[in-house]
Biotite code that builds the C-alpha atoms (Angstrom):
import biotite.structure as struc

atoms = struc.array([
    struc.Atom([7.715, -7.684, 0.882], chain_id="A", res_id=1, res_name="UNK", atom_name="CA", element="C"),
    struc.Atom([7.598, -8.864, 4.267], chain_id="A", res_id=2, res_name="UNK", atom_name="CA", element="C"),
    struc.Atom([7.977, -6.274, 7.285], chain_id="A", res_id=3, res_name="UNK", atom_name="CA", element="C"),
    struc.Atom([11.479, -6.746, 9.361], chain_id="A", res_id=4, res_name="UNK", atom_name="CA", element="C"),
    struc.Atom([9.786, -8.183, 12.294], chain_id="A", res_id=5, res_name="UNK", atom_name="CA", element="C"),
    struc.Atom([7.921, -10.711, 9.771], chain_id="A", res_id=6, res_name="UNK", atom_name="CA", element="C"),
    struc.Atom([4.539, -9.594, 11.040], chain_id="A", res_id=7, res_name="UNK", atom_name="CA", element="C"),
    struc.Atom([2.769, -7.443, 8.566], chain_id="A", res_id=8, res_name="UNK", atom_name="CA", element="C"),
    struc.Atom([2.697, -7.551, 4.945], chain_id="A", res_id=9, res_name="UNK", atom_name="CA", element="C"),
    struc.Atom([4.360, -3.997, 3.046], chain_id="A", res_id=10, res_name="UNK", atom_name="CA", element="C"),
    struc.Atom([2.116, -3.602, -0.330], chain_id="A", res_id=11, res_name="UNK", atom_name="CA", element="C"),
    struc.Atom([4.258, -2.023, -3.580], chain_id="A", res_id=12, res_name="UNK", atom_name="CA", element="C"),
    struc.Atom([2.782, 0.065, -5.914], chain_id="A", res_id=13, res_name="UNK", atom_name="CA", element="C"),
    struc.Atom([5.441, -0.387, -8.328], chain_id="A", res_id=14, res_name="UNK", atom_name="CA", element="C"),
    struc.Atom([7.477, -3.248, -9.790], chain_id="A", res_id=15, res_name="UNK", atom_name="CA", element="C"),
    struc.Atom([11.436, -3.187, -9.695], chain_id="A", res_id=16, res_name="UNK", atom_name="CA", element="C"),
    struc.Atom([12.518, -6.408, -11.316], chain_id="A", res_id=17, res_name="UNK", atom_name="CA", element="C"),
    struc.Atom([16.031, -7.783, -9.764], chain_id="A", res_id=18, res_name="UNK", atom_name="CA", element="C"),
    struc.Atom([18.430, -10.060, -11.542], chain_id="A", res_id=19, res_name="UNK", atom_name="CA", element="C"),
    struc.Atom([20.944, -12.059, -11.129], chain_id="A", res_id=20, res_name="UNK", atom_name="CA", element="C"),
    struc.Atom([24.249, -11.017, -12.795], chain_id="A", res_id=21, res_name="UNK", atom_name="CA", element="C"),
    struc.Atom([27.377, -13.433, -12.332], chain_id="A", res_id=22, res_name="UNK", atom_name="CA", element="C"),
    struc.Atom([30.379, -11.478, -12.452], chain_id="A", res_id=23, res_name="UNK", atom_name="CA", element="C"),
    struc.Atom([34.091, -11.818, -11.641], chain_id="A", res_id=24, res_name="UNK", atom_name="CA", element="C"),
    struc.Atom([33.226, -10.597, -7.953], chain_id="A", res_id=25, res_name="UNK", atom_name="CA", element="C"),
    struc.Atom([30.213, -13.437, -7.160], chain_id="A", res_id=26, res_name="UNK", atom_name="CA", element="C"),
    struc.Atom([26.432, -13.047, -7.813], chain_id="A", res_id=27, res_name="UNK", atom_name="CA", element="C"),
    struc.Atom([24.956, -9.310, -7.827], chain_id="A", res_id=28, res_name="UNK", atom_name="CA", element="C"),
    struc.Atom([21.273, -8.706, -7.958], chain_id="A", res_id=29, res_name="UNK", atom_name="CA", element="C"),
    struc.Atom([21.046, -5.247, -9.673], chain_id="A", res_id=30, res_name="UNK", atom_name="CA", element="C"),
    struc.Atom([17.848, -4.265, -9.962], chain_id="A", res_id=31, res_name="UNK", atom_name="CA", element="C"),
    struc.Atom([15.171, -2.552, -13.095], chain_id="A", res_id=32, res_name="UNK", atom_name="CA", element="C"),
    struc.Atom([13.083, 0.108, -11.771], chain_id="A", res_id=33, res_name="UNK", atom_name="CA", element="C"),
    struc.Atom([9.868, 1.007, -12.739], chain_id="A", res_id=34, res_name="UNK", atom_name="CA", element="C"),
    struc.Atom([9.543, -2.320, -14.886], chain_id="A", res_id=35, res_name="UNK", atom_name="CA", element="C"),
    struc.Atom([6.180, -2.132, -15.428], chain_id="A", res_id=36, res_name="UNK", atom_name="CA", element="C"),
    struc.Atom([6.147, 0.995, -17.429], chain_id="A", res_id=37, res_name="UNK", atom_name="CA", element="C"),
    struc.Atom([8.605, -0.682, -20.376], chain_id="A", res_id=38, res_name="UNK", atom_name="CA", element="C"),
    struc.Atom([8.248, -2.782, -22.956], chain_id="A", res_id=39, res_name="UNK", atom_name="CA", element="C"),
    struc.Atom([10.494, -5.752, -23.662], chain_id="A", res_id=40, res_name="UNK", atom_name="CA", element="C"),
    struc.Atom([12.787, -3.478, -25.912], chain_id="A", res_id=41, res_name="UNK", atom_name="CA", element="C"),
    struc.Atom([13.424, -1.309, -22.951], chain_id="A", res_id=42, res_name="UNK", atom_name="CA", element="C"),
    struc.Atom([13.992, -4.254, -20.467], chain_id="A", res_id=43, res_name="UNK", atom_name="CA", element="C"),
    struc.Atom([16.354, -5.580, -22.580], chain_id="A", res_id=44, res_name="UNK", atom_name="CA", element="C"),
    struc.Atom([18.262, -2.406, -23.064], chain_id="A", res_id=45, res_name="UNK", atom_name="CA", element="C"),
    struc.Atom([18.510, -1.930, -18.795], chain_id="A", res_id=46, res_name="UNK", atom_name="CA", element="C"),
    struc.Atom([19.509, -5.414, -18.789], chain_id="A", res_id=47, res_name="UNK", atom_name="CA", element="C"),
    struc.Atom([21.961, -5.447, -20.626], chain_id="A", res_id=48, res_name="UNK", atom_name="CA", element="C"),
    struc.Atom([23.293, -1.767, -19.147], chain_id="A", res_id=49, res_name="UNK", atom_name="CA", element="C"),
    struc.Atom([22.832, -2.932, -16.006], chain_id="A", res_id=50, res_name="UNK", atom_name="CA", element="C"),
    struc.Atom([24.308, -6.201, -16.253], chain_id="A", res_id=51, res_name="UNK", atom_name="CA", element="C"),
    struc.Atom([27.269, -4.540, -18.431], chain_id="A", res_id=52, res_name="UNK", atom_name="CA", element="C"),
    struc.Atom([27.735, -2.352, -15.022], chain_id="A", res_id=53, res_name="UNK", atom_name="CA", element="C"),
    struc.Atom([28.048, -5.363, -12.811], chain_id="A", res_id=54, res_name="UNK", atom_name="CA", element="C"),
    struc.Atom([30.716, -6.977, -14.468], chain_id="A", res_id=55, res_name="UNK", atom_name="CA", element="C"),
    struc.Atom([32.608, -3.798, -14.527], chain_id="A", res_id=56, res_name="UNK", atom_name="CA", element="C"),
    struc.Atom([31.807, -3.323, -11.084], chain_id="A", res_id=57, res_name="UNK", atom_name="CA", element="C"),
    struc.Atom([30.218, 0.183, -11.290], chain_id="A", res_id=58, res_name="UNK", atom_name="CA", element="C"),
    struc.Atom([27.074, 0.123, -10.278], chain_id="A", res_id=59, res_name="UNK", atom_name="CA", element="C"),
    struc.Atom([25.662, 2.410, -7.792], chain_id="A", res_id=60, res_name="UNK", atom_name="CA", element="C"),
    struc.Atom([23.981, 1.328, -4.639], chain_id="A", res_id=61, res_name="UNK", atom_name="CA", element="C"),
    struc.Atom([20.615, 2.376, -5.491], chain_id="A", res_id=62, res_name="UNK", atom_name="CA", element="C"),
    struc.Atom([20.804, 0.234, -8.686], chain_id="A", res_id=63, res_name="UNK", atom_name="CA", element="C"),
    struc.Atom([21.017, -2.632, -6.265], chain_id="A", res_id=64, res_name="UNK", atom_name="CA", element="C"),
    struc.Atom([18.172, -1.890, -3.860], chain_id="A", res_id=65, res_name="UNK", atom_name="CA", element="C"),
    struc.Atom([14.863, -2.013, -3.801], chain_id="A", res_id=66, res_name="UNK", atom_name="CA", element="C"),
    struc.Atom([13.802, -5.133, -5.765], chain_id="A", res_id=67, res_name="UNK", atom_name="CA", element="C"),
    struc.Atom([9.894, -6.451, -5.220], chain_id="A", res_id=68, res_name="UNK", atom_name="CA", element="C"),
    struc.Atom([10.844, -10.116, -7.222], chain_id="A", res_id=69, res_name="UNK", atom_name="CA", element="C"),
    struc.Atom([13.780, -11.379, -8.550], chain_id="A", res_id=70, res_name="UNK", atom_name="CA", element="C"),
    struc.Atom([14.498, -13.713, -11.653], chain_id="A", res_id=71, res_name="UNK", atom_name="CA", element="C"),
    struc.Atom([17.942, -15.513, -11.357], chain_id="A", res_id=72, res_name="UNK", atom_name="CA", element="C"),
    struc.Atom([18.906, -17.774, -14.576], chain_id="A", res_id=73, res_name="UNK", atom_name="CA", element="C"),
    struc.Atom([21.681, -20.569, -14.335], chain_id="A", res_id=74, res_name="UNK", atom_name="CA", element="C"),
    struc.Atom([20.698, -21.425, -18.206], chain_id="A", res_id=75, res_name="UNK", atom_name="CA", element="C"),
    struc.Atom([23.566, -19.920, -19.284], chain_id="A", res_id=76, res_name="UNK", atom_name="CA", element="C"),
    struc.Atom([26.156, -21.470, -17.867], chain_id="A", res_id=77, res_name="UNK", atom_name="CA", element="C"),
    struc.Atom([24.374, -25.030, -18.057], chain_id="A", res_id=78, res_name="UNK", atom_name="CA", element="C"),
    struc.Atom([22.573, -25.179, -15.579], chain_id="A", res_id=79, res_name="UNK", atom_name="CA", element="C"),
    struc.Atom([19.346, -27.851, -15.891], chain_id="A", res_id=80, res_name="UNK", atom_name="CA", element="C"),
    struc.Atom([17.655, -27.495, -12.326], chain_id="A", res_id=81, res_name="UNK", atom_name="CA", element="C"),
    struc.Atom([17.878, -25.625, -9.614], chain_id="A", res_id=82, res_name="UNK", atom_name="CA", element="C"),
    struc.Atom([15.999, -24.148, -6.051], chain_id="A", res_id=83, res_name="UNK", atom_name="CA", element="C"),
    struc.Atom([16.894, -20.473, -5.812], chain_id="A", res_id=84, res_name="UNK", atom_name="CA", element="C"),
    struc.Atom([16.830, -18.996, -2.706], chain_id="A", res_id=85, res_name="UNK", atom_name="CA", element="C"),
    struc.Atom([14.367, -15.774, -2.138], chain_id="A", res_id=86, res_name="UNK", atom_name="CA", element="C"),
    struc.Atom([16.140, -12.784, -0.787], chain_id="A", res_id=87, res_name="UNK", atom_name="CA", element="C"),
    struc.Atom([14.496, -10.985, 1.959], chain_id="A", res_id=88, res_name="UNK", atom_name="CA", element="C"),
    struc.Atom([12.644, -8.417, 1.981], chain_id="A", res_id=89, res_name="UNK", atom_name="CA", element="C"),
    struc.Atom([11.250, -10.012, -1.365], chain_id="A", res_id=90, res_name="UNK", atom_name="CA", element="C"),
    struc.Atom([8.848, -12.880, -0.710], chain_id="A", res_id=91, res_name="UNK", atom_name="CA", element="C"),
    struc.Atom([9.503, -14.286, -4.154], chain_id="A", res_id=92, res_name="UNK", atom_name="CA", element="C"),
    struc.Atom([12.225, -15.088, -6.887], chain_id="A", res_id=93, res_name="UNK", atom_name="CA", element="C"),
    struc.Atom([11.924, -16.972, -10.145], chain_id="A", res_id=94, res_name="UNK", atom_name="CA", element="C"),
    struc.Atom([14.622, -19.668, -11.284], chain_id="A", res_id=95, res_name="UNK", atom_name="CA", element="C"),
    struc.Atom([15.289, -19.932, -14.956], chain_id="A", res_id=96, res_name="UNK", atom_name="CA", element="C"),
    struc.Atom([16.932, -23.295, -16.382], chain_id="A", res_id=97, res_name="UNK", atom_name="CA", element="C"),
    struc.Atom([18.345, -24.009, -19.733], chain_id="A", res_id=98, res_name="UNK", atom_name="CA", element="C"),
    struc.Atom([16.407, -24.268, -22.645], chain_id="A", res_id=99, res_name="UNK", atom_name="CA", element="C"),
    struc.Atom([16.598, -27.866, -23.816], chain_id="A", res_id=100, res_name="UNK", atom_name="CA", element="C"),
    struc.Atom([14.506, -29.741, -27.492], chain_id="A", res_id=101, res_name="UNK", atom_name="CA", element="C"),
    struc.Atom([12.477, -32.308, -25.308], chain_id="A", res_id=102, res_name="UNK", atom_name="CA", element="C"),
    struc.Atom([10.344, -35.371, -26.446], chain_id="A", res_id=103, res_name="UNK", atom_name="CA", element="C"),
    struc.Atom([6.914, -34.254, -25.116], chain_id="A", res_id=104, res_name="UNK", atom_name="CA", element="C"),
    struc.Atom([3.993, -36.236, -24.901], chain_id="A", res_id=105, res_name="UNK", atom_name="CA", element="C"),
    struc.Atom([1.292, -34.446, -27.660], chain_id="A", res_id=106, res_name="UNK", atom_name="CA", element="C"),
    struc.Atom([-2.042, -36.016, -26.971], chain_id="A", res_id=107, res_name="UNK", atom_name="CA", element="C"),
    struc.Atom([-4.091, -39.319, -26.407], chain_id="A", res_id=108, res_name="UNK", atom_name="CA", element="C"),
    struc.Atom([-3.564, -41.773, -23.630], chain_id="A", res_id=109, res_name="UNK", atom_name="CA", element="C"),
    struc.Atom([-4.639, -44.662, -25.650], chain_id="A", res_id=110, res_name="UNK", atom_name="CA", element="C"),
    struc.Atom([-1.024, -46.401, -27.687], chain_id="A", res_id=111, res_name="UNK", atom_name="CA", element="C"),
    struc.Atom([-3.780, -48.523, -28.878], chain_id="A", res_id=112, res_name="UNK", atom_name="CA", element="C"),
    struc.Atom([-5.606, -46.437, -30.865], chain_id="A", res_id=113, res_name="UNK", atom_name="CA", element="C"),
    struc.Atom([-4.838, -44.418, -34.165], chain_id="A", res_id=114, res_name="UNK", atom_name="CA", element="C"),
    struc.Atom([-5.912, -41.266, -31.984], chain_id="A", res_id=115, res_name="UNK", atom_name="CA", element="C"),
    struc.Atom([-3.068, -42.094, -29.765], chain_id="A", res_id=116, res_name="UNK", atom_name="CA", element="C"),
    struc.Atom([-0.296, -39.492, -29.485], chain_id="A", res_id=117, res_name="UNK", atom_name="CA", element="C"),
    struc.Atom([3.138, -39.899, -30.060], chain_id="A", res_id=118, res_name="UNK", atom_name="CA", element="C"),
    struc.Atom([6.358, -38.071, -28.674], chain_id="A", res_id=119, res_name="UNK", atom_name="CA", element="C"),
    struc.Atom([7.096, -34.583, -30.442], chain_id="A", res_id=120, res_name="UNK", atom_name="CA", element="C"),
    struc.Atom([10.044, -32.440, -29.920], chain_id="A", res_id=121, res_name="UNK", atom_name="CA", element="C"),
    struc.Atom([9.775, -29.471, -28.020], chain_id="A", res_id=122, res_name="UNK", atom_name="CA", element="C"),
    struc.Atom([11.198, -26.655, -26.565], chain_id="A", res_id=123, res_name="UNK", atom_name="CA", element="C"),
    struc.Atom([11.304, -26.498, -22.460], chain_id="A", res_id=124, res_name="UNK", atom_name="CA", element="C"),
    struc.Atom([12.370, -24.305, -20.575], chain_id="A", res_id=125, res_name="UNK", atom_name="CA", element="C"),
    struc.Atom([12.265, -25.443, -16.723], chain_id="A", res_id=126, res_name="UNK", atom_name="CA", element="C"),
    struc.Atom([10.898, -22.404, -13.998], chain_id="A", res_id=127, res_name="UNK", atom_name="CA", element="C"),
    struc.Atom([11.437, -22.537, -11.111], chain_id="A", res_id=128, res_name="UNK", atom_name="CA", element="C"),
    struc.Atom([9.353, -20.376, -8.588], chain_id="A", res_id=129, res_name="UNK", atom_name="CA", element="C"),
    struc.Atom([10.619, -20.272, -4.871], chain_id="A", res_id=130, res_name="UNK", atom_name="CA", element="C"),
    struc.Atom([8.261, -18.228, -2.493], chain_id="A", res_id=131, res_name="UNK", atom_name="CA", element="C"),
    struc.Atom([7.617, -17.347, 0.952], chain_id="A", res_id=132, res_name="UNK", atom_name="CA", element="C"),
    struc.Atom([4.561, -19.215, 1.919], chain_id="A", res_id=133, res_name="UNK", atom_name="CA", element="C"),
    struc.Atom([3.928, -17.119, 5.065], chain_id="A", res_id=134, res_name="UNK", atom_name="CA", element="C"),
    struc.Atom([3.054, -14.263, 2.304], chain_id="A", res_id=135, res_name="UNK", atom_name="CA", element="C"),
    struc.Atom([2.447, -16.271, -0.970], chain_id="A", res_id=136, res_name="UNK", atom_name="CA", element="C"),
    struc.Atom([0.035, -18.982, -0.839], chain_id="A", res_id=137, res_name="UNK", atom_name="CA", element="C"),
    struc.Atom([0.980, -22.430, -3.196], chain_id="A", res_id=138, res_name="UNK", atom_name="CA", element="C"),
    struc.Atom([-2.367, -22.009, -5.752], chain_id="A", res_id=139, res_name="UNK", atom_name="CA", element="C"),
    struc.Atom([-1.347, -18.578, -6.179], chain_id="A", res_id=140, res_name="UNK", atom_name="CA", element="C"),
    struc.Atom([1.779, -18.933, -7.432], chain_id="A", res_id=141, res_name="UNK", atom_name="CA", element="C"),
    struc.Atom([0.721, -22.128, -9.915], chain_id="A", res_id=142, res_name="UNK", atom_name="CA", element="C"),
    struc.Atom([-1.439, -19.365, -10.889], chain_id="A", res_id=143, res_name="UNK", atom_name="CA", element="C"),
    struc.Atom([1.070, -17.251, -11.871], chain_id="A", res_id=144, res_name="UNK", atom_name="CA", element="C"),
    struc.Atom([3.654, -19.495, -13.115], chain_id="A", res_id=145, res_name="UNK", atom_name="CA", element="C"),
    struc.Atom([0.718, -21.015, -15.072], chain_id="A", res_id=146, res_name="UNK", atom_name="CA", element="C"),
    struc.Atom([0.382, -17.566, -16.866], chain_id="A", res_id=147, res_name="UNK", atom_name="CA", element="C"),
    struc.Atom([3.957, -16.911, -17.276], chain_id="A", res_id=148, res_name="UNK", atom_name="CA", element="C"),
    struc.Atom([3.865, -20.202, -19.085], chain_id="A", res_id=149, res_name="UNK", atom_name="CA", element="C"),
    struc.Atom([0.910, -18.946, -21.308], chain_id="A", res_id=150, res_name="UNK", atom_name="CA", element="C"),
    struc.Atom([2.800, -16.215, -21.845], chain_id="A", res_id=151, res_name="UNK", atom_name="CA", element="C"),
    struc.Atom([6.161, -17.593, -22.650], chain_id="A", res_id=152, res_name="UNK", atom_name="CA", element="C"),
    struc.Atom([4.263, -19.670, -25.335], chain_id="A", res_id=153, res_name="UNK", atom_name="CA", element="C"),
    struc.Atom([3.296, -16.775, -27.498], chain_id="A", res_id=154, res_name="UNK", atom_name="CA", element="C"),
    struc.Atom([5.875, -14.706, -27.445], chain_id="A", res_id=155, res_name="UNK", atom_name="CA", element="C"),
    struc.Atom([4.562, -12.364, -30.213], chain_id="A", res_id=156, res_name="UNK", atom_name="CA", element="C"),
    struc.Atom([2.036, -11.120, -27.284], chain_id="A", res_id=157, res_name="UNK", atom_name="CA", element="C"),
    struc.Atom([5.074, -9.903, -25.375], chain_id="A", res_id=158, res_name="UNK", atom_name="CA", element="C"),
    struc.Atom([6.130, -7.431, -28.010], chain_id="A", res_id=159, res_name="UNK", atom_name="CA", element="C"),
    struc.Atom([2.175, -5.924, -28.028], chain_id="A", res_id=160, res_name="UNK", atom_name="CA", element="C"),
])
């Protein structure tokens, strides 16, 4: 995250994933500690606790602090596109669409020839990565979105 003052850089040894929970009272950002040390079974499970706690309104301050990057998802209430908006301290926050079938182009750039592709349906699911370039610089994050996508594509490595 970025200092107060914006001039220094503060380094976190941990990852505390935040989220963005719509609930009867506006947007909350409640907020998995400790991320890295669970697997996608146990991310689920605080999700869905913590998300379960936001629309009852009873979370606890501490379970909305602290966040080092944020994912915020408009997929499921339609949403196709959007820029979210990073949240300072953080320096970063992730923007997750719906998940459409989309004719995708599979290979060849020759119509011409019998090598030529042709449109195939696919999933897509549009990202959306927002960052602070004072912190984060722009190949860096196509990096990372880059291997989220990898990622995201085999989802059976997820579960490892």
């Amino acid at each position: 995250s970025l200092s107060e003052d914006g001039k220094s850089l503060i380094q976190k040894n941990y990852y505390h994933l935040g989220f963005a929970a719509d609930t009867e009272n506006g947007l909350m950002v409640p907020v998995i500690h400790d991320a890295e040390k669970m697997d996608v079974y146990e991310l689920a499970k605080q999700l869905g606790t913590l998300s379960a706690l936001a629309r009852e309104g009873k979370l606890k301050a501490t379970q909305l602090q602290g966040a080092s990057f944020t994912i915020s998802s408009l997929g499921g209430i339609g949403g196709t596109a959007f820029t979210p908006i990073v949240n300072a301290p953080g320096v970063a926050i992730l923007g997750v669409s719906r998940l459409s079938v989309q004719p995708v182009w599979s290979a060849g750039l020759d119509v011409s020839s019998e090598a030529a592709g042709r449109f195939e349906p696919r999933l897509v699911l549009p990202l959306s990565l927002s960052y602070d370039h004072r912190v984060i610089d722009g190949a860096a994050a196509v990096r990372f979105t880059s291997c989220l996508r990898e990622a995201l594509e085999e989802p059976a490595r997820l579960l490892l």
